[in-house]
Structures are given as structure tokens and as C-alpha cells.
N, C-alpha and C positions, 0 to 999 in steps of 0.2 A: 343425596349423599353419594351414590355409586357414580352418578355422571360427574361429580366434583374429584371424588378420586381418579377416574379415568382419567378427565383431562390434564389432574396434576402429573400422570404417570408416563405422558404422553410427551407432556412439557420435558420432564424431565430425563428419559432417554431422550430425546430431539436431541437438547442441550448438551448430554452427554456425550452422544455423537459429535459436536459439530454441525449443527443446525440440515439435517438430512429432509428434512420433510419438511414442505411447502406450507404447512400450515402455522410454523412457528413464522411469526415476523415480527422480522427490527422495527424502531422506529425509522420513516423512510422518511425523506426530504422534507424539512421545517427547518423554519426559521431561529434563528439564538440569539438570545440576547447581546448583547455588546457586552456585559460583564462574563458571557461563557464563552463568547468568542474569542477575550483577550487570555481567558483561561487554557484555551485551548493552543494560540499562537504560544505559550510560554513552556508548556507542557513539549510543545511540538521540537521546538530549538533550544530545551534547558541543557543537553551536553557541549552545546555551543557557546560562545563570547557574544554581546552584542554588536562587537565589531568584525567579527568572524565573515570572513566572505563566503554568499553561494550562490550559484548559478540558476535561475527558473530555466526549467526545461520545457519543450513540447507540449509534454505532456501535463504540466503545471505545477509538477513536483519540485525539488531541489536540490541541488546536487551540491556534497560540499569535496573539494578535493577532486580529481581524475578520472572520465572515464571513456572510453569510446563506444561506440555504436556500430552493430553490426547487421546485416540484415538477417533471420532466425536461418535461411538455406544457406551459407555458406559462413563463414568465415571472413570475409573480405567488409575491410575495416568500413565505413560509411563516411565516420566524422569523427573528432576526438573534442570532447568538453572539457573545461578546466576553469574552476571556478575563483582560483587568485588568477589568472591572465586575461581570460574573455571581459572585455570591453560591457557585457553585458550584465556583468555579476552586480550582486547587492549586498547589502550588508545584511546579518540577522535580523538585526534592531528594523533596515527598512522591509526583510520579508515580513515580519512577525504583524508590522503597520498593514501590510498588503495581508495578510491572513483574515485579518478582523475584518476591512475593507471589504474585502469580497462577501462576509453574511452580512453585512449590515448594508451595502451599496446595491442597491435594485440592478444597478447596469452592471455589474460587474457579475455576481449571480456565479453557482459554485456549477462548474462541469459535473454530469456524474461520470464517476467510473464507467472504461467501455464497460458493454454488454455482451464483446468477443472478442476471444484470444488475442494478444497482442501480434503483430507482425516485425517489431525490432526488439534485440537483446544490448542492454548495456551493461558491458563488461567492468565491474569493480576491482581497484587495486589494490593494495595494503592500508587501511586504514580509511578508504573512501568511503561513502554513506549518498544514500539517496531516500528521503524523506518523500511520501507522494502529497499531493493537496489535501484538502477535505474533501468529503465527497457523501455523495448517500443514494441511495436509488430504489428502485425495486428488481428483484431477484437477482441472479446470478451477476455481480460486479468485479470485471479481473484489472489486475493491474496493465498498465498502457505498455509498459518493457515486458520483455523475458530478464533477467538476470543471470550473471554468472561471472564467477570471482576469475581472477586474472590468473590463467594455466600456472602461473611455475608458483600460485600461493595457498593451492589443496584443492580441495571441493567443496570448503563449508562456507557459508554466509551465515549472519547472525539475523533474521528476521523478529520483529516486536508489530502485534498488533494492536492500536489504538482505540479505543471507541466503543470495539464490538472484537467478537472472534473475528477470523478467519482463516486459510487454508495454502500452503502452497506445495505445488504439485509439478513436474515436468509438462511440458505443452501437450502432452496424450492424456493424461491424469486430467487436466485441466479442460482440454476438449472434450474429454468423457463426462465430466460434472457437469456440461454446459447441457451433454446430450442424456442426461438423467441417471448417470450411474457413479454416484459421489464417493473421488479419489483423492489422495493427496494426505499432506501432514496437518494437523491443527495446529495452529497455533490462539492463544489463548489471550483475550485480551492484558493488557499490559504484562505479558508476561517474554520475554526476552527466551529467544526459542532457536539453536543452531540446526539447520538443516542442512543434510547432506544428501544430493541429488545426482555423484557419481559425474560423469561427462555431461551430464544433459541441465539445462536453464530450468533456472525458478520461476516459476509465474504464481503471483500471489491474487485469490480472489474472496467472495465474501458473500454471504447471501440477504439482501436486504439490508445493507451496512443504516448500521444510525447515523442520524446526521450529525458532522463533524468527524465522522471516521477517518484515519488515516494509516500508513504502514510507514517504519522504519527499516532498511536493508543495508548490511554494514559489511565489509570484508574487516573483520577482524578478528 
């Protein structure tokens, strides 16, 4: 009976933390059904149209609306996306197709989240949104961009985490968590969370993400 309290007690500071300690784990990479898979495409794009245009990016996420790409040391623009003009864009309707496609299609098979700090930041404008893939892994999972809203529209992003908690932090926060000293803001699963990071980029990460997890990031 004392070792069943222990553990419960153990679980539940972890959890109340933010998953701090290595011995709590997600469910790491498995298989979904095709009926939780199309759950999850629907879930993913429900503040969208199915005709709504957005771009797959790089890094396998989606981008709806504007944004450019910088490299994290400077300032100096890289690229700019735009997801009604690029030639590349897709509808909702055909990402949400490609969602499912990728757990159910053996070749296609889900990327995990890096397992280190990102190296470019994509800057979000009024109203733009970047939704990242599914993903799942084990231990420490950050997002592929840094983030950070467009200078003349504040400091705040509205970050929501999917699936499971997770965390976003400045790129020292976030390299500090990688290297065992866990920083940053929680965010709560589906729970819609404004962070304010001051001048400095948001990087969003996760520990042991369930499989299907994903982030929403919104300048709005």
C-alpha cells in the first residue's frame, strides 16, 4: 500500500510540474487507427474552411496565411511563405487527406519532432497560424522553427497544445531543458495559452509526446 501511494504521489507532482522527471512517459510512437486518425485531421483544421488554403512547410507543418523565415543569429530575411500565392499550397480538405495518409501509409510514416533546438525562426503576422504535423518520440521533442510575432504587432503568440502537454521557452530555456535543467512556460494540453517572451523567439517542446501530438501557434 505505501509503494502504491508513493508512486501515485510521484505521478502526480511530475504531472503537476510539466512532466520534469524521466520516469513519467507518454505514449511514444504507435500506430492509430484510421477512425482516430481522421479524428485527429479534423480536430487539427476545425477553425478552418475545407476550402481554406495552406502551405506544408519544411518542416511538415502548415502554414495558413504569411510568414517569413529568418535564420535564429540575425535578422536577415531568408524566404517569405504565403500560403494563398505559393503554387505549392493545398486545400484543408486535401491536408486533413494527407494527415490520415501519413498513419495509415507505411511509406509515408510520421517524422518525429527534432531532438534539438531548432536553427530558423518563422516570423508570424496578424492573424497567421502555423499548425506543426503529428509527431511522437521519445524524450525531449522541440519544435523544427523558433517563432516570433511580427515586431510592430507586440510580443504575444497564442500557443495550444494537442495530444499531450508541453512547454515553450526562449532558445536558452529550451537548450537548458535539453541539458537537464527544465525551463520554460507550460502549456496544457488543449488548453489555448498566450505567451509572452519579450524580444526573444518561442520554441515549443514536449517530453515523450503521445503519438498524434501536435502544436497550434497564432499571432492573434
Amino acid at each position: 500500500m505505501l509503494n502504491v501511494l508513493k508512486k501515485t504521489l510521484v505521478f502526480a507532482v511530475a504531472t503537476a510540474l510539466c512532466f520534469p522527471v524521466e520516469m513519467i512517459h507518454a505514449k511514444e510512437k504507435e500506430g492509430l487507427t484510421e477512425e482516430e486518425a481522421e479524428q485527429i485531421a479534423e480536430r487539427m483544421f476545425s477553425d478552418l474552411d475545407d476550402n481554406d488554403k495552406v502551405l506544408k512547410t519544411e518542416d511538415g507543418g502548415y502554414l495558413y496565411g504569411e510568414a517569413y523565415i529568418t535564420s535564429i543569429d540575425n535578422d536577415e530575411v531568408l524566404y517569405t511563405l504565403n500560403s494563398e500565392t505559393d503554387p505549392n499550397s493545398q486545400t484543408v480538405e486535401s491536408a486533413k487527406a494527407e494527415v490520415v495518409d501519413s498513419w495509415l501509409n507505411e511509406d509515408t510514416g510520421i517524422q518525429p519532432r527534432a531532438a534539438t533546438t531548432p536553427s530558423q525562426r518563422m516570423v508570424l503576422g496578424p492573424g497567421d497560424a502555423y499548425r506543426s504535423g503529428t509527431f511522437s518520440g521519445s524524450g525531449w521533442r522541440f519544435s523544427g522553427y523558433m517563432f516570433a510575432p511580427r515586431p510592430d504587432t507586440g510580443y504575444y503568440l497564442l500557443w495550444t497544445s494537442y495530444g499531450d502537454d508541453g512547454r515553450v521557452g526562449n532558445l536558452t530555456e529550451a537548450q537548458n531543458t535539453l541539458n537537464g535543467s527544465i525551463q520554460g512556460d507550460c502549456i496544457y494540453n488543449g488548453t489555448p495559452t498566450y505567451i509572452n517572451k519579450a524580444t526573444l523567439s518561442h520554441v515549443y517542446y514536449t517530453y515523450n509526446p503521445v503519438a498524434g501530438s501536435y502544436y497550434l501557434v497564432q499571432n492573434i
